[in-house]
N, C-alpha and C positions, 0 to 999 in steps of 0.2 A: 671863804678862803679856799682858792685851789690845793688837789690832795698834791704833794710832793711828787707822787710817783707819774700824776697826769703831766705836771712842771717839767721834768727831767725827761718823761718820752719825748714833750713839745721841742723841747730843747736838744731830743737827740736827732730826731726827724728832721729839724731846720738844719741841722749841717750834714746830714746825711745828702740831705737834699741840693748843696752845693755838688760835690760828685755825682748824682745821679738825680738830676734835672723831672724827672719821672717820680718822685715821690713827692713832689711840692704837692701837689693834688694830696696825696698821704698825711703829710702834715697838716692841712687847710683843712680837711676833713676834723680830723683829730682838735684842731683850734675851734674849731665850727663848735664840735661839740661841748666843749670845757666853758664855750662862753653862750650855748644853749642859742647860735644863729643857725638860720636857715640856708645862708652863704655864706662863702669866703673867698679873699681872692687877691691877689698879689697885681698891681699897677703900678701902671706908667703913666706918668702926666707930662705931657710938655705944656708948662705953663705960657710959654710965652707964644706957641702955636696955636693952643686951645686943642690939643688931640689927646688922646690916651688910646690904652691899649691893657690887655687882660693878660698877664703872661704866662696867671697857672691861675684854678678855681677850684671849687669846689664847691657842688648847689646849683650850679651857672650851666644852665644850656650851652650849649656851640653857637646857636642861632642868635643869644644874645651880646658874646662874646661880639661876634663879630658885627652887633650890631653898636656895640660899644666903639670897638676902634674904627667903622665907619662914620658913626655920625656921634653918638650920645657922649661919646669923652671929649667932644667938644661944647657939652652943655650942661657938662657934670656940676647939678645947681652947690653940690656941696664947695666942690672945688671952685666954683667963681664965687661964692662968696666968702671964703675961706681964704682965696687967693694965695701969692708968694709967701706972704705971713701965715697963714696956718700949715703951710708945709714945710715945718723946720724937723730938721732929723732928731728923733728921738721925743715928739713929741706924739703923744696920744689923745684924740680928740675925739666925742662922740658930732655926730651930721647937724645935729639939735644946738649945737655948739654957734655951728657955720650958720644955721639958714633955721627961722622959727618953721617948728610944723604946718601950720598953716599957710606959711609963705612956701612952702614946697612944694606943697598941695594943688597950689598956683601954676608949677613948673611942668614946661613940655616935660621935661625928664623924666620928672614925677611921674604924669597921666599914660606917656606914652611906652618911658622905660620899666621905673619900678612898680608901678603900680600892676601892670597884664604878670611880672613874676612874682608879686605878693610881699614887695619886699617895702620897708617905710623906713626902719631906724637904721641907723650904721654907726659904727664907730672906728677908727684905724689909728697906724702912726705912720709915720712917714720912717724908711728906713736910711736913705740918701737924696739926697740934693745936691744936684751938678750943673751948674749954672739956671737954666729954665727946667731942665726935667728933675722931676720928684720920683720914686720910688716910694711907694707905701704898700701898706695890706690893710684890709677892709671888712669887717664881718658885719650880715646884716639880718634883718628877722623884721616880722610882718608888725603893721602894728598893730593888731591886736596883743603879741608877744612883749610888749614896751619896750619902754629905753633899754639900753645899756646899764649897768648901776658900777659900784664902785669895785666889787670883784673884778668882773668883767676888762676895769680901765687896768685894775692893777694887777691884772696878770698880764694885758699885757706890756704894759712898763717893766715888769719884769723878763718879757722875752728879748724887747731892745733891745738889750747890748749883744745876744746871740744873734737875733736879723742882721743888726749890723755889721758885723763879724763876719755872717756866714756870705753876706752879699758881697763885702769886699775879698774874702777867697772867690767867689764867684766868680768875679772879674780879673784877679791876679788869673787863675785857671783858664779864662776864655781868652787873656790877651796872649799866653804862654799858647795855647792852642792856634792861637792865627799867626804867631811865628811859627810854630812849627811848620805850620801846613806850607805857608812862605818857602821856606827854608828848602823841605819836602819838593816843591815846586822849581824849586831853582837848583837844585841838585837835577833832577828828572831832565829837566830842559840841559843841564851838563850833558846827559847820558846820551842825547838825542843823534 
């Protein structure tokens, strides 16, 4: 069982982190540790392109990042076995779920991605889904460290409803932000 006061910082970092985009790392840290991974990391999936992307980490190199939305979030073995069905919002799944260990083991992903950063088990949920993109978060840890266990799922089923929350201010926030800037825009071109 998570302490209360670990739940309630998680939970105040996640919506902090809607206004100030720079503390997701803050929080990811913070989740890292409560569920004892060695990353964390907030994605994007376009399911129906085969790409992703890393939006905020924690654990996570630069160099993998971006080796993620060059090439590996197109063979992200969890996510193509997993597919449009295991990325339903609100739901929390450990990788062992998607794809047997051994059959991972198997995967370019596997030997090329996870394995050089030490990383074997995962577990995430997905926070939204809009059409083919998915939005999830993802914590992972080597395997020598094992699975994920039942703590670990249920806290985060208990942050859910805050991700979700905090993601959709996120977006009210950045659509209000590209009118502005519009707006801003076409006033200036008045003034010309």
């Amino acid at each position: 069982m998570t302490n209360p006061a670990t739940i309630h910082l998680l939970i105040r970092l996640a919506y902090e982190s809607v206004v100030d985009p720079q503390q997701w790392p803050v929080f990811l840290a913070e989740f890292a540790k409560a569920v004892n991974a060695h990353a964390a990391g907030l994605v994007s999936q376009d399911l129906e392109n085969q790409a992703g992307g890393i939006a905020a980490s924690f654990g996570l190199d630069p160099f993998w990042e971006r080796r993620y939305a060059e090439y590996y979030g197109s063979i992200n073995a969890w996510v193509a076995h997993g597919g449009a069905a295991g990325l339903q919002p609100g739901q929390v799944i450990a990788g062992e779920s998607y794809i047997a260990d051994a059959a991972l083991m198997k995967t370019e992903f596997y030997a090329d991605f996870l394995r050089p950063q030490g990383h074997f088990y995962s577990f995430g949920g997905t926070i939204t889904r809009e059409d083919s993109i998915a939005s999830f978060f993802t914590a992972q840890r080597s395997k020598k460290a094992g699975p994920f266990g039942k703590a670990e799922h249920a806290l985060a089923r208990q942050l859910m409803p805050h991700f979700e929350a905090a993601l959709r201010v996120h977006h009210r926030i950045a659509r209000l932000e590209a009118r502005l800037d519009l707006t801003s825009s076409g006033l200036d071109n008045l003034t010309e």
